[in-house]
C-alpha positions in Angstrom: 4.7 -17.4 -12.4 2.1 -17.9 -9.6 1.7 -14.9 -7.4 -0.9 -14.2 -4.2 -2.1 -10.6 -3.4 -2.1 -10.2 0.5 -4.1 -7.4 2.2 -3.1 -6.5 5.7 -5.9 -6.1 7.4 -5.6 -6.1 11.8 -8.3 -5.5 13.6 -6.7 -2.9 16.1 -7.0 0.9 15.1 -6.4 3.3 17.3 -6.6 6.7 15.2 -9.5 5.9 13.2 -11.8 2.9 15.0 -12.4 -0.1 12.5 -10.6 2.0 10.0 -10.3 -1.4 7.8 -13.9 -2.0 6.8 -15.2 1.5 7.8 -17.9 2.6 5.0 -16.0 4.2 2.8 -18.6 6.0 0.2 -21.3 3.5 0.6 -18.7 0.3 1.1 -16.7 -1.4 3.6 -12.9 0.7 2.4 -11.4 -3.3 2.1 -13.7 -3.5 -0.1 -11.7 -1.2 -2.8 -8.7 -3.2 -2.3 -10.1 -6.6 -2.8 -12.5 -5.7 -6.0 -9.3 -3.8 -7.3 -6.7 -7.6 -6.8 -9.7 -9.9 -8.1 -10.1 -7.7 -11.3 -6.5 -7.2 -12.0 -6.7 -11.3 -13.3 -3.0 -11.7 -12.3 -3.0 -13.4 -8.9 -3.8 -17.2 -8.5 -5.6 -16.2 -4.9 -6.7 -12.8 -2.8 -6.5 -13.0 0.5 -6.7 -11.2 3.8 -4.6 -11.4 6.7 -6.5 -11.0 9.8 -7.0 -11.3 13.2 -10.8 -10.2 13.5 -13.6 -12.2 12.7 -15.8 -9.6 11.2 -13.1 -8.4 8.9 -12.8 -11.9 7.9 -16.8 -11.8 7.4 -16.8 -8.9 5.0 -13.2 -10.2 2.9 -15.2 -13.1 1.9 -18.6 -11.3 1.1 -16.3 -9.8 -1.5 -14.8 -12.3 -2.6 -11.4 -12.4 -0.5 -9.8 -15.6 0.8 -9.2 -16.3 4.8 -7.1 -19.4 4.7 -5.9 -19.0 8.3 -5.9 -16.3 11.0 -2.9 -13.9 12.0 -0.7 -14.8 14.8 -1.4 -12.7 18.0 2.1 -11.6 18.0 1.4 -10.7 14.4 -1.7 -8.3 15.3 -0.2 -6.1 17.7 1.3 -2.2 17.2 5.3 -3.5 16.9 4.7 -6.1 14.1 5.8 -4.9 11.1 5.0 -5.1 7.3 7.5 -7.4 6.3 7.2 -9.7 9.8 3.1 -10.1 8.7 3.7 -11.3 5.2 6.9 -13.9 6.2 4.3 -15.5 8.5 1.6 -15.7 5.7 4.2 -16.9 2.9 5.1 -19.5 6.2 1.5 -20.4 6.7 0.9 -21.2 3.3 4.3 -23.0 2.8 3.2 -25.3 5.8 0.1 -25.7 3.5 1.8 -27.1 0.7 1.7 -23.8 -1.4 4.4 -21.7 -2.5 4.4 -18.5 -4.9 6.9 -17.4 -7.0 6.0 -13.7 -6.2 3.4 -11.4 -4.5 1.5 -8.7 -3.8 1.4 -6.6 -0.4 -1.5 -4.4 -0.6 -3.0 -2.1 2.2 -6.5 -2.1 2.9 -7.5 1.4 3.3 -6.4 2.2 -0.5 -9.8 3.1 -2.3 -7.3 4.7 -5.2 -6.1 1.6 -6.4 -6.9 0.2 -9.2 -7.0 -3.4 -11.4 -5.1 -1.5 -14.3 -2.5 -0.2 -11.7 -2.0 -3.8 -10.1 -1.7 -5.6 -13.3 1.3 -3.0 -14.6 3.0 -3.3 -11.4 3.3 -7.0 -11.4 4.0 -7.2 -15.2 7.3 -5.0 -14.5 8.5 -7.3 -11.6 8.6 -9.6 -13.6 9.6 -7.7 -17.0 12.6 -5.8 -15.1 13.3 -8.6 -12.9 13.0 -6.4 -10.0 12.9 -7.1 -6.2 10.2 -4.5 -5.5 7.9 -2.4 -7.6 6.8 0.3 -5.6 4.0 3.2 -6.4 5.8 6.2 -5.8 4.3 10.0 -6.3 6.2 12.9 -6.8 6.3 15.5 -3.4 4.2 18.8 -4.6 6.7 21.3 -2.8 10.3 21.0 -3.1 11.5 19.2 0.0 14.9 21.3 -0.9 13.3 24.4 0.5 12.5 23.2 3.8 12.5 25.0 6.7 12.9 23.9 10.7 13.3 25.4 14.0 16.7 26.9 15.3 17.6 28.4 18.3 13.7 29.6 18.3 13.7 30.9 14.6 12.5 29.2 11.3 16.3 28.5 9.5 16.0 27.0 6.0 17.5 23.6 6.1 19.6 23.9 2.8 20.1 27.4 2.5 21.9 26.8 -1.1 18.6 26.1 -2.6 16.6 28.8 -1.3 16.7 30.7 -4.7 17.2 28.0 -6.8 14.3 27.5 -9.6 11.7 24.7 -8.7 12.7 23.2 -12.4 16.2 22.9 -11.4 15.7 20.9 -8.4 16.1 17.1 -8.6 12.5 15.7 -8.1 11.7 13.6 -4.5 9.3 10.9 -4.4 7.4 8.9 -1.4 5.9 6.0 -1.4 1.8 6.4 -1.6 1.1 3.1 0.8 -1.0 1.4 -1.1 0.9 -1.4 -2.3 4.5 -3.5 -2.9 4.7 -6.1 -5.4 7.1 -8.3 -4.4 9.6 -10.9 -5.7 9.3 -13.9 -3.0 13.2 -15.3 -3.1 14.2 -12.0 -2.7 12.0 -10.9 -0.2 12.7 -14.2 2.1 16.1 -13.4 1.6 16.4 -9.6 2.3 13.6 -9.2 5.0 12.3 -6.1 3.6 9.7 -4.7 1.1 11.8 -2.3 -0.5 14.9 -3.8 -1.5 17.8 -3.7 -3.7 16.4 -3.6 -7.1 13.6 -1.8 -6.6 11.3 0.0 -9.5 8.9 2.7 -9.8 5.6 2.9 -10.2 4.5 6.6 -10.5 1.3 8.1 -9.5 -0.7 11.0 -10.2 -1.0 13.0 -7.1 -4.8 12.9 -7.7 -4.4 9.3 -6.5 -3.4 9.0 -3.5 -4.0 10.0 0.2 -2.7 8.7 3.4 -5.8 8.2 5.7 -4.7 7.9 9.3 -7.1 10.8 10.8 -11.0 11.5 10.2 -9.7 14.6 8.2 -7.6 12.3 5.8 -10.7 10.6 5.5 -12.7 13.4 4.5 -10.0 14.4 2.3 -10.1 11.0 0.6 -13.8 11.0 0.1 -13.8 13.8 -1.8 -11.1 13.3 -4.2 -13.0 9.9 -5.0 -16.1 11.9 -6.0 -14.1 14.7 -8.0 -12.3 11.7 -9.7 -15.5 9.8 -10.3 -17.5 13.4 -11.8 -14.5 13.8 -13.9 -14.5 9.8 -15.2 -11.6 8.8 -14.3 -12.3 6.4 -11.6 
C-alpha cells in the first residue's frame, strides 16, 4: 500500500511565535518530525503543508516535499485537522496521485521517532484499522478529580475517593504527535479518530504538549535527560 506522511505546519502562532521551525536544541523543531517520517522507510513521499514560505524553505533543506501551498481558508485559527488533510489528499488527487493510506503528523513533536512511525503504520494495516493513535496513560487518576462547587473544592466522583489507584480502570489521551490514517475511511468519516481505532502506547517520558514557552522548556529538558540516558 502507498501511504504519504503529512506535517501540518501553518505559519500563524499565536502562543509561541514561529513555534513550527523555532530552534528546538540546536534545530528548526520540524525538523524532528521530518528526519523521524524519512527514516521510518514506509511512506512513498514527506511532505509539508504550509502556508509560509520560510517554513517551506527549511521542510526542503531537510528533505520535506512542498508540492503545493495551503489554501488561505485552510491557514486560519477555525480550520481544523481533518479539514487541512482532505484538502491535501484533494490537491494531490487533482495531481494524479492517490494513497491508499497516511500519516498526519504534527510538527512540534521532537519525541517522535522512525521506530515509532513504522509500528504505527504496520498495525493500520495489520489490524485493518481506521486510525492508529499514540495514546499515553494519565499519571493521576482522572477518577479522583476534584472541581469547584458552590465555592468549595467537591470531588467529582465521590465513590472513588478511597478507592485504590490499582483498582481504577486506566484513562488515556492522545500525546498529539501523530494519526496514521486509513484514506477510504477517513474520506468517508471526516475525522481522525474513527470507528476502529487502535492504540499506540507511549511512555510518558515521551511526550509533551508544547503550546507555552514553559512547555517548551519542559520539552527541552526531557530531550537531554532522554538523550544522557541513551534512549533517544
Amino acid at each position: 500500500m502507498n501511504a504519504v506522511a503529512i506535517i501540518t505546519a501553518r505559519g500563524g502562532s499565536k502562543r509561541i511565535p514561529r513555534k513550527n521551525i523555532k530552534p528546538f536544541l540546536g534545530k528548526p523543531i520540524i525538523a524532528y518530525s521530518i528526519e523521524a517520517a524519512i527514516s521510518s522507510g514506509v511512506f512513498d513521499e514527506v511532505m509539508v503543508s504550509t502556508d509560509d514560505e520560510e517554513i517551506a524553505e527549511i521542510a526542503r533543506t531537510y528533505g520535506a516535499k512542498v508540492p503545493f501551498y495551503r489554501s488561505e481558508a485552510m491557514a486560519d485559527d477555525f480550520a481544523t485537522t481533518a479539514d487541512v488533510l482532505e484538502e491535501v489528499l484533494r490537491m494531490y488527487r487533482e495531481r494524479g496521485k492517490k494513497f491508499d493510506c497516511f500519516c498526519c503528523i504534527y510538527p512540534t513533536a521532537p519525541f517522535l521517532t522512525a521506530e515509532n512511525l513504522k509500528s504505527s503504520m504496520e498495525t493500520l494495516i495489520r489490524q485493518d484499522a481506521d486510525t492508529v493513535l499514540p495514546v499515553v496513560r494519565f499519571s493521576f487518576p482522572p477518577q479522583r478529580a476534584v472541581v469547584m462547587q458552590d465555592g468549595y473544592l467537591r470531588p467529582k466522583w465521590p465513590e472513588h475517593i478511597l478507592t485504590r489507584s490499582q483498582d481504577l480502570e486506566p484513562f488515556y489521551h492522545d500525546c498529539g504527535q501523530f494519526y496514521c490514517l486509513r484514506t477510504k475511511s477517513f474520506l468517508e468519516q471526516k475525522k481522525v479518530v474513527m470507528e476502529k481505532t487502535m492504540p499506540f502506547f507511549q511512555e510518558e517520558m515521551r511526550v509533551q504538549d508544547i503550546d507555552t514557552e514553559e512547555d517548551w522548556k519542559i520539552a527541552e529538558m526531557k530531550y537531554r535527560l532522554m538523550q544522557s540516558g541513551g534512549q533517544q
